[in-house]
Structures are given as C-alpha cells and as structure tokens.
N, C-alpha and C positions, 0 to 999 in steps of 0.2 A: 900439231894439227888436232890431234885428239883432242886438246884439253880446249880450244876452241871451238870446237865446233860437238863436242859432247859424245863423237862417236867413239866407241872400244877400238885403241889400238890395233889391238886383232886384228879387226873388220877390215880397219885402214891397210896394214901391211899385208892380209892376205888376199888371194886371188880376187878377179874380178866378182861380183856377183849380180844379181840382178832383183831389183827390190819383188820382194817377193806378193807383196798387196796388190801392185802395180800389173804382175804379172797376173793377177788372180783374176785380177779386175777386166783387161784387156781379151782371157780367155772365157769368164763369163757369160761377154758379150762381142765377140768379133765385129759383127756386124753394126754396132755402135759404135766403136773403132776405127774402123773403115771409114763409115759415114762421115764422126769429126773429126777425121784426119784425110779426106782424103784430097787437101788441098796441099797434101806435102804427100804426093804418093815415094817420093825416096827417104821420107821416114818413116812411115809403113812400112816400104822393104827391109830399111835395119831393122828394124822392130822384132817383125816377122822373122829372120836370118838371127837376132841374136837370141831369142826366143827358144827359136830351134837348136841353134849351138850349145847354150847354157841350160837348157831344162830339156831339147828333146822332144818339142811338143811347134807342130808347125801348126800356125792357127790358119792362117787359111783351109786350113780338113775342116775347121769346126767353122766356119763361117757358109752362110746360105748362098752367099752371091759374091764374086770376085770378079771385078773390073778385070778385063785380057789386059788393060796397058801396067796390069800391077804383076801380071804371072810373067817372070821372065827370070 
C-alpha cells in the first residue's frame, strides 16, 4: 500500500492519526465549519469527538455559536 499510494510505511502501520492541516484549519475557524457543514450535523459530532480524543482540543469552546441540536 505504501508504494501506491506514496505514503511512509510507518505512517500506514502506526496508530491512527488525524491529518494535521486539516485539524488546523477546522480550529482556525470553527464557526466556518459549522456553517459548511452543518447539513451533516453527525459529522460535526465525529469531528468534534475525534478532535477531542486524538489532540484534546474540543472545538466547540472555540466556536461563537453552537446549534443545541449539535450539543449532546
């Protein structure tokens, strides 16, 4: 798989991780986030949950405004 798809071995066989731009990007700006996404609010809540698991960092504290049918 590696050698198809160009990623380091490594990467592939060790734990999960979570793209890290990705993450940057999403905590930047929460509330942009929200916005385009929030026609899929149960992938906001993974989002948000793996966010939190994998870095510790729960982005609704950083966002201005959260929908109640998202906090649960």
């Amino acid at each position: 798989m590696a050698r198809l798809t160009s990623i380091k071995y490594d990467l592939l066989s060790g734990p999960p991780t979570l793209n890290p731009e990705a993450v940057e990007a999403i905590l930047a700006n929460v509330d942009r986030f929200i916005e385009q996404w929030i026609a899929y609010p149960d992938d906001i809540k993974k989002a948000r949950q793996l966010i939190l698991d994998m870095n510790g960092v729960d982005i609704f504290a950083k966002a201005s405004t959260v929908p109640d049918f998202l906090k649960d």
